[in-house]
DODO-142838 format. One record per residue (C-alpha): x, y, z; residue number from 1; residue in three letters; chain. Coordinates in Angstrom, 1 decimal. Each point is the difference from the previous one (the first is absolute). Layout:
setor x:X | y:Y | z:Z | num:NUM | residu:ALA | chaine:A
...
END
This chain:
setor x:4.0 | y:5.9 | z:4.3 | num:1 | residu:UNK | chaine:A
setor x:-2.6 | y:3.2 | z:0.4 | num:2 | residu:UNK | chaine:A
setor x:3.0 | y:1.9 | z:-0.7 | num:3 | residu:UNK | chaine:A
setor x:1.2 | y:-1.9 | z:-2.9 | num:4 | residu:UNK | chaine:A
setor x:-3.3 | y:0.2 | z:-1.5 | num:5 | residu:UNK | chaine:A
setor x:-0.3 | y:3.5 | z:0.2 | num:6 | residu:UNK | chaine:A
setor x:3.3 | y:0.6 | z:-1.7 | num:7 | residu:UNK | chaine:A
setor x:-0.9 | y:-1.8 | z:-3.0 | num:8 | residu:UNK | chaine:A
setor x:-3.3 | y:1.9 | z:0.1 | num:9 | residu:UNK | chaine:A
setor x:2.0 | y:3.3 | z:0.0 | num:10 | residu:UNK | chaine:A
setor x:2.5 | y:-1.0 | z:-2.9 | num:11 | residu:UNK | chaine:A
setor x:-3.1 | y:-1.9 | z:-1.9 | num:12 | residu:UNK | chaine:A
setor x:1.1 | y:-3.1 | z:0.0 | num:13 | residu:UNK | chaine:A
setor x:-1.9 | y:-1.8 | z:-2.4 | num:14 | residu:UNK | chaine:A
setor x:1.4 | y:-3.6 | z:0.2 | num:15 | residu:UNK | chaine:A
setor x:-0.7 | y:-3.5 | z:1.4 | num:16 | residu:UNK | chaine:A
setor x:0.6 | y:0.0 | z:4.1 | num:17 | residu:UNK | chaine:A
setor x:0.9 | y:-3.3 | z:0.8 | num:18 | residu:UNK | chaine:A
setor x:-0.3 | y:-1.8 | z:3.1 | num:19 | residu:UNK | chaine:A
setor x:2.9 | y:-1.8 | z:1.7 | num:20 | residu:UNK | chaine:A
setor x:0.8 | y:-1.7 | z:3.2 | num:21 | residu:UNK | chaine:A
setor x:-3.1 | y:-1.4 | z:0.7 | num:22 | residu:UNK | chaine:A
setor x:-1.0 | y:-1.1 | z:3.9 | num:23 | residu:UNK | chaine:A
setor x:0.3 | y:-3.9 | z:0.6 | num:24 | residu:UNK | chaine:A
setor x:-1.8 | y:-2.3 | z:1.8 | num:25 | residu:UNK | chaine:A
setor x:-0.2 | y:-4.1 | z:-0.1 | num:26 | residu:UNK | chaine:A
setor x:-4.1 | y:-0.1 | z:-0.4 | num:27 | residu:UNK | chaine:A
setor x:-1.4 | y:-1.2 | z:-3.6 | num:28 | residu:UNK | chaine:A
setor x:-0.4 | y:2.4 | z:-2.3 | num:29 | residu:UNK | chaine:A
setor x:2.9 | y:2.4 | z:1.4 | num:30 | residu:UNK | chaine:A
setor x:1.3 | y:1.1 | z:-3.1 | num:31 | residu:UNK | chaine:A
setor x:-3.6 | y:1.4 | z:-1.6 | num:32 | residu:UNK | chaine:A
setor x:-0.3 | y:1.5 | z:3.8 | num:33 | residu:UNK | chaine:A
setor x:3.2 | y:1.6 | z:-0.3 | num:34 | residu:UNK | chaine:A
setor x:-0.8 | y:1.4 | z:-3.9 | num:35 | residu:UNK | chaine:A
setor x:-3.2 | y:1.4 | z:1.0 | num:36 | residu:UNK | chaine:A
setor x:1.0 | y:1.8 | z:3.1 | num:37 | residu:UNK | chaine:A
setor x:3.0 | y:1.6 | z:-2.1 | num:38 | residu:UNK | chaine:A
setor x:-2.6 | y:1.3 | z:-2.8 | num:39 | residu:UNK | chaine:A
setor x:-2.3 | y:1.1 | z:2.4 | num:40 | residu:UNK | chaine:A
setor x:2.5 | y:2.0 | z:2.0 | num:41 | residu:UNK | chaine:A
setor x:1.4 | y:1.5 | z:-3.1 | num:42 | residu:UNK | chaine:A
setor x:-3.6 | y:0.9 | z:-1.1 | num:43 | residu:UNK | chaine:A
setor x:-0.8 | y:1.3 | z:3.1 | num:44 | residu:UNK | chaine:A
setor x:3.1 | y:2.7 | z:0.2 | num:45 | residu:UNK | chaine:A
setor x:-0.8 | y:0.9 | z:-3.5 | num:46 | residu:UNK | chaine:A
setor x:-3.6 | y:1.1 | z:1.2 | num:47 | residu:UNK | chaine:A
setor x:1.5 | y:1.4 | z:3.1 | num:48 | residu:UNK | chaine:A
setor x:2.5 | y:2.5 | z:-2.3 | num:49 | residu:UNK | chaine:A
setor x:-3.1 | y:1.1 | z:-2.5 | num:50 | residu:UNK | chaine:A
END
């Protein structure tokens, strides 16, 4: 994903990165767990190619 990231950063990518395949589990409140971990990693690799 770090390597993804940094493509788009060389090619300046200025469009929407959406998440997909999200990590499961059974627990309540699995699929805002999921959606928040995904943004967060996202965000976090877009700080980490700045």
């Amino acid at each position: 994903m770090l390597v993804l990231m940094q493509t788009l950063k060389d090619i300046s990518y200025l469009h929407m990165i959406v998440p997909d395949h999200a990590p499961q589990h059974d627990a309540s409140g699995h699929l805002e767990q999921a959606f928040a971990f995904q943004f967060s990693f996202i965000q976090a690799m877009l700080l980490a190619v700045e």
